[in-house]
Phi, psi and omega in degrees: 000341219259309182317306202304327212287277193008096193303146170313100174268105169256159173279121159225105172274131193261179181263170181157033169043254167347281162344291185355299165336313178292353159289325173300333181288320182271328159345279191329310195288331183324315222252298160320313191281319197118021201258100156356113195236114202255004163170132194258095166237183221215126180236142167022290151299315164309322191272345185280324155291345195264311166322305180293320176284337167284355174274003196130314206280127189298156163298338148330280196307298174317307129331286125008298190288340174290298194279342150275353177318106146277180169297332189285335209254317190293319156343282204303319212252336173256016163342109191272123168251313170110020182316197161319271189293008196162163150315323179209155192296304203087029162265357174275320164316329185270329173281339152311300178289314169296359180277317204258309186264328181099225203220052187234160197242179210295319205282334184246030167288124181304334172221130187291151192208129181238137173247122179272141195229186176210127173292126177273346150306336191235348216048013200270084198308129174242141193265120194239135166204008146237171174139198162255140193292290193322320171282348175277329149267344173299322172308289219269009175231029187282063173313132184276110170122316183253314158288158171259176187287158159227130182312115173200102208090253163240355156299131144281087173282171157279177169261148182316325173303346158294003188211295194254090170271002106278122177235088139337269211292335165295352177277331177301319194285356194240353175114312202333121161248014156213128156240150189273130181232139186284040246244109171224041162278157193293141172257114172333154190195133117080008193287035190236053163314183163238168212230138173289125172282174150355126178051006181258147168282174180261174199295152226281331174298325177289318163301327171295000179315176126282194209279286125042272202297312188329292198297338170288271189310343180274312165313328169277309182319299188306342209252334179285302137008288158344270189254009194257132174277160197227067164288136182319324175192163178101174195297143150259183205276129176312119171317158167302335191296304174303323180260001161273318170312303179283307109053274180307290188324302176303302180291336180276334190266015170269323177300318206298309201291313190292327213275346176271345175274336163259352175223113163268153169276157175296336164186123203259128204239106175249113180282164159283084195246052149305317166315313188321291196062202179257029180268139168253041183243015198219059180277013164281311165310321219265337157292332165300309161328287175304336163304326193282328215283317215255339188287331177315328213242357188319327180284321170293333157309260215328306157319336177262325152299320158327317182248008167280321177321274143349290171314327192273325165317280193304009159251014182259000000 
């Protein structure tokens, strides 16, 4: 009896790129404790993970994927063809996920799954829960400038994070009645790391990389060099890079604060990806980060189910 009563749990995976990992971290524990995921929903990296896991795929698999991610694969997927709408078409991205997923659409997904987009004519977030999956997450991971848009219907989408970057309420719209939301959008930080001058190499920890990573860390040096003012003493001046990033940050966590005050989750999981950043090269952190994060919050869950429960009993 205590099973039928058991409330319906969903997922709302937020967007955040990179970050993205730690969805895979938190899958695991999910998966592990025994805890049911009865519908899922995803804004652009969230909807790309969240997408996989409603299709079938274990969070072991998912993970695993992370962790082969290098630069030659993130290359590949942000491949510049220079179209029209944007830096890269997203056929190398799109030719991944149909690699990985096939050809099956949303609507024959084993756990209902809604992927959020943001019509760029309107702004208006849209919610796709029929279609083809693959093409519904290339839409909701449509970065504005670097993906072109993708055609749907008479719409042009986007990527989701621009409007739902946690999307709650589409996981509410999917039956859940207690949901878990996922929150790894970049948080402001700061701008006074420190910075490599001129001619200095990089740190002896770095060198010991593989190549992959070096030639990553030699690219931020340089680009930091690049575009970062050097004043003779005192903090120095932020790059332009840095201060667009921040910015981005600034602006996604003022939607992210309206948009959990009018659809809040029921219990909010913030991993600690400091380590992280915007590499996707360091997808090892970050799934762990989403384990300690989900493992942390595991007693509050179980209380929020303890009393749906109960609630759904005393109404029989």
């Amino acid at each position: 009896m205590a099973e039928q009563n058991q409330p319906k749990i969903g997922l709302a995976l937020a967007s955040g790129g990179a970050r993205g990992a730690a969805h895979a971290g938190v899958l695991k524990v999910l998966a592990r404790e025994g805890i049911p995921i009865s519908a899922v929903s995803g804004s652009s990296i969230g909807a790309v993970v969240g997408g996989s896991y409603a299709a079938g795929l274990s969070p072991e698999r998912i993970e695993e994927e992370w962790l082969n991610t290098d630069l030659p694969k993130v290359m590949r997927s942000f491949l510049p063809t220079f179209p029209r709408a944007g830096l890269s078409s997203g056929s190398g991205l799109r030719s991944y996920l149909r690699s990985t997923l096939g050809e099956i659409r949303i609507e024959d997904l084993p756990v209902p799954f809604a992927a959020v987009a943001c019509d760029i004519d309107t702004g208006e977030a849209v919610v796709l829960r029929e279609g083809p999956l693959v093409a519904a997450l290339r839409a909701s991971s449509a970065i504005p400038g670097i993906f072109s848009p993708v055609r749907w219907g008479d719409r042009f989408l986007v990527d989701g994070g621009l409007v739902e970057p946690l999307p709650v309420r589409a996981c509410r719209d999917l039956g859940a009645e207690i949901v878990i939301g996922v929150d790894i959008v970049p948080v402001p930080r700061p701008l006074s790391a420190e910075r490599h001058r001129p001619g200095q190499r990089l740190p002896a920890r770095l060198r010991k990389e593989p190549s992959a990573r070096r030639l990553a860390a030699s690219v931020a040096r340089l680009r930091d060099e690049a575009f970062g003012e050097q004043p003779g003493a005192g903090r120095s001046v932020p790059g332009i890079y840095s201060i667009l990033n921040q910015a981005v940050a600034i602006l996604e966590q003022e939607i992210l604060r309206l948009k959990l005050a009018l659809w809040p989750a029921d219990l909010l999981v913030r991993p600690d990806l400091s380590s992280v950043g915007v590499s996707y090269l360091h997808a090892a952190e970050g799934v762990r980060a989403g384990e300690e994060a989900m493992e942390a919050s595991l007693p509050a869950l179980r209380l929020l189910i303890e009393q749906a429960t109960r609630a759904a009993e005393s109404e029989l």
